[in-house]
Phi, psi and omega in degrees: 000328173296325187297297163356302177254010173266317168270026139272335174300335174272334174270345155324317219281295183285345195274347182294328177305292198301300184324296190307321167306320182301291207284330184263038089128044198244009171282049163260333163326313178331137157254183201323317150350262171314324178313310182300272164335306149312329198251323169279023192233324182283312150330285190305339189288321214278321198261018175201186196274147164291340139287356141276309126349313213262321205279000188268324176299317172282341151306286193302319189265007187261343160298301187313276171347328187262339199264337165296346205252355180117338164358147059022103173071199205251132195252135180315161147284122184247015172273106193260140172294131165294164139271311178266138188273147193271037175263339202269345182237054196239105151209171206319161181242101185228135173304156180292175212245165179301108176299139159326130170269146169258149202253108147325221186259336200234355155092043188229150170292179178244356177274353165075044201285213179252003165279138187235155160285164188271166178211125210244148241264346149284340179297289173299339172298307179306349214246327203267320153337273183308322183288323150309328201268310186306274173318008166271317186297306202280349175276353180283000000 
């Protein structure tokens, strides 16, 4: 069963590789392989939905995969079936209630947020005063 699902993860993993590669005009990079897959993935586009296309294309390369990686036999399925429609096990989503912010000593949060303290603009004018009056007195 590991083998089983590493190579269906790998091959999900490359035909997503591949596909994309496609669409940027870059399969020609590709090698011979993949190539192979793209052109038999295009066929199945014509005669079904693309989402039956994509999954029979990813069988065919998760069979290659499997029988490359050591597999055994006929390779399990490794996609499990809702049984249950998930609607029936859905429930609300509510966010957690707001924590409380704690107020320090200057009146700023503590988680240190875009609130700055205040300091108020005479203090500073008062502070830039003294500072100007001092290099004044010291340059005399």
């Amino acid at each position: 069963m590991l083998i089983a699902r590493r190579a269906d993860t790998r091959a999900r993993a490359d035909f997503a590789t591949w596909k994309m590669m496609a669409k940027l005009n870059g399969s020609s990079a590709l090698p011979p392989e993949a190539q192979e897959f793209l052109a038999s993935y295009k066929n199945l586009l014509a005669q079904m939905s693309e989402g039956e296309a994509t999954e029979a294309t990813i069988g065919a390369i998760y069979k290659s995969y499997y029988a490359e990686m050591g597999g055994a036999g006929t390779p399990p399925d490794v996609r499990p079936r809702p049984a249950v429609p998930a609607a029936d096990n859905v429930t609300a989503f509510r966010r957690p209630a707001p924590k409380p912010k704690k107020v320090n000593f200057f009146g700023a949060t503590a988680a240190g947020g875009p609130q700055k303290r205040p300091l108020p603009v005479a203090l500073i004018f008062a502070c830039l005063v003294v500072v100007y009056a001092g290099i004044r007195l010291y340059w005399r």
